[in-house]
N, C-alpha and C positions, 0 to 999 in steps of 0.2 A: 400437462397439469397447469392451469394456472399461477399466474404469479401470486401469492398473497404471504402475508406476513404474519406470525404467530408469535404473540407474546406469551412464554405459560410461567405463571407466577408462582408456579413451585418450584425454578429453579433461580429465584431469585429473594435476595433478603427481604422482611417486611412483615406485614402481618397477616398476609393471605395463607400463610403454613398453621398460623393457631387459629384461625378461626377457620377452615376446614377440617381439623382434629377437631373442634368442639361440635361441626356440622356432621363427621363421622361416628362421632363417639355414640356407643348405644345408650349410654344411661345419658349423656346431655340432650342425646334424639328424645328423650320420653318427655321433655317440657318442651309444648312446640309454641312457645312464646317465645322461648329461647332459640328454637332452631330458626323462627323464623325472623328471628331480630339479627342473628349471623348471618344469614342471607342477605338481611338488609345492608349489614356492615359490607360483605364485600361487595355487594352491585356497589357501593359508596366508594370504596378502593377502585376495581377495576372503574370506577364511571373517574373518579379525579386522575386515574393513570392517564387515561385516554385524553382527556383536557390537556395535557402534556404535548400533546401533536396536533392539536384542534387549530388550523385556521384562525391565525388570529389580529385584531388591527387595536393602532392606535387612537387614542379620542384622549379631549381634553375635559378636566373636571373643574369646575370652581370651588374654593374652601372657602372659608370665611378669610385666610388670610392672602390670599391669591389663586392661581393656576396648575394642579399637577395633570401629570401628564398620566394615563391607564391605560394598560394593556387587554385588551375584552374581547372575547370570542368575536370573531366575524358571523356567525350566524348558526340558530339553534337548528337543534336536529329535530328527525322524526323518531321517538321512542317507543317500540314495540315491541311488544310480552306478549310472549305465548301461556296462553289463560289453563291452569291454574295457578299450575309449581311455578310461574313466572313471575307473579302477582308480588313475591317480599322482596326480590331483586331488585325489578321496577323500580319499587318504591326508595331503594337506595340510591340505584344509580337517578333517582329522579330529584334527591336531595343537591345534588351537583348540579344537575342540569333540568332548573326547575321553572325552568318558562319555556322547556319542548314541547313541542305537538307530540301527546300519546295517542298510540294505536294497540289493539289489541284483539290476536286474534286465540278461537278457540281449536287446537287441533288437540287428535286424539285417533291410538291406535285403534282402528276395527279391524280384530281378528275373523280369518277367515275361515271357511273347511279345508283348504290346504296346508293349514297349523302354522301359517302365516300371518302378518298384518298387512293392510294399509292406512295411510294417514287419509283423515277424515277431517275436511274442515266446516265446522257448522258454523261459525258466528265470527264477523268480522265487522270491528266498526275502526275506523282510520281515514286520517285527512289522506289527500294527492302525496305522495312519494314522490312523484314523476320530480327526476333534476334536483333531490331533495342529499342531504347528507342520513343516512337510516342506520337509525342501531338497533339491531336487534336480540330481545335479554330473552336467556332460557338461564334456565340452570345447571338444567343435563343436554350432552350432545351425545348422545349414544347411539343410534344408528343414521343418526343427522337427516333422516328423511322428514320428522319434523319441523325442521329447521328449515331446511328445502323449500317446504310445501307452503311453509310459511310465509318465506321471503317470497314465493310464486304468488299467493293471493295480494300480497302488498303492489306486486308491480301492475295490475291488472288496469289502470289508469297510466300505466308510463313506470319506468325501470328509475330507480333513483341516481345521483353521481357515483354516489363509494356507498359500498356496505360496512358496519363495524358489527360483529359478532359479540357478547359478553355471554361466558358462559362458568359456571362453578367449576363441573368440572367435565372431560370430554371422555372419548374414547381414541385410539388412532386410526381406527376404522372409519368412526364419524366424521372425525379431522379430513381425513381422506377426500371423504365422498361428499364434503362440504366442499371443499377444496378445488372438485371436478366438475361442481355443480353451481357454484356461488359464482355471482361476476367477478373476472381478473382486479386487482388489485381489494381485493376483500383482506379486513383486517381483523381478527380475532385477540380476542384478550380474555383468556384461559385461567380460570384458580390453578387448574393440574392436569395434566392428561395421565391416564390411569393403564392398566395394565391393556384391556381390552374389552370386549363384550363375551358375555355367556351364553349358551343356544336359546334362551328366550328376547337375546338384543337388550341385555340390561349391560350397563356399565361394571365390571369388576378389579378392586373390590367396590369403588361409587360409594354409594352412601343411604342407597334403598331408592323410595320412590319421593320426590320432593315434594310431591302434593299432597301425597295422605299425610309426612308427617307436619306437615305446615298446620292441614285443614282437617284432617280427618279420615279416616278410609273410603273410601268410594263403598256404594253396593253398585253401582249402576252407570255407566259412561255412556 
């Protein structure tokens, strides 16, 4: 197995435990301004945790009354959302880190006659990766082959330095098979990992589908 590192912030104090209750809850799920305003708060958490270990240098500032000294990231990442359910996280962790190169790709299960899926990618638009620092935001990792497939279409120009994962919340399964599949030294920053997956590869108990209740139901993928 690869070396990587798993932060999951359900077992740690702060405010990723209530604003997942509010993400779980069914009657706060029914306003999806609200679901998708909590989504935006933690990509904003897990995005300033992760600044916490970010590469960082010194530079000097002028005041009006002289010289202080700043502490500033050494260099912006590349930020990539998997297009729908990814789309309010984004936009949190983009709050932190608001002068990233965004990429954005579209995957989606297509189920087959064997009562199976594959990951399906139609639509990618994204600067060079190649040698790049890449985070990439889901919110569900539950069989983590979209995740997979994703971080595969990003490398197609060249494989980036490190990967950071941000994800609401996981499976251990998906964990797993991110893990065996992701480059070594991948680092994930986790709301929760949850009990497991159900025989359709949904997360349980999770929290439903993150892009109907954001955007609406789908008739059509």
């Amino acid at each position: 197995m690869n070396e990587t590192l798993i932060h999951d912030f359900s077992t740690k104090p702060g405010m990723a435990g209530s604003l997942l209750f509010n993400l779980r809850h069914e009657v706060a799920q029914s306003h999806r301004g609200a679901f998708r305003h909590n989504l935006q708060r933690l990509g904003s958490l897990l995005g300033n945790a992760m600044a916490e270990v970010w590469p960082m240098k010194e530079v000097d500032v002028k005041t009006g009354l002289g010289v202080a000294q700043c502490t500033v990231i050494r260099e912006q990442p590349v930020l990539a959302t998997v297009m729908r359910a990814g789309l309010p996280m984004h936009a949190g962790v983009l709050e932190v880190w608001d002068e990233a190169d965004c990429a954005f790709v579209s995957a989606y299960r297509k189920h087959n006659e064997k009562g199976d899926f594959d990951i399906e990618i139609e639509y990618i638009g994204a600067p060079s990766c190649k040698d790049r620092l890449l985070v990439l935001v889901d919110p569900m990792l539950a069989t983590g082959a979209s995740m997979v497939a994703a971080y595969q279409a990003l490398c197609v120009d060249g494989a980036p330095r490190q990967l950071h994962v941000i994800v609401a919340i996981a499976s251990p399964e998906g964990v797993e098979y991110a893990q065996n599949l992701l480059p070594k030294g991948t680092v994930f920053w986790i709301g929760a990992i949850d009990e497991g997956l159900d025989a359709n590869g949904y997360i349980v108990p999770g929290l439903g589908d993150a892009g109907d209740l954001s955007y609406g139901t789908k008739t059509r993928s």
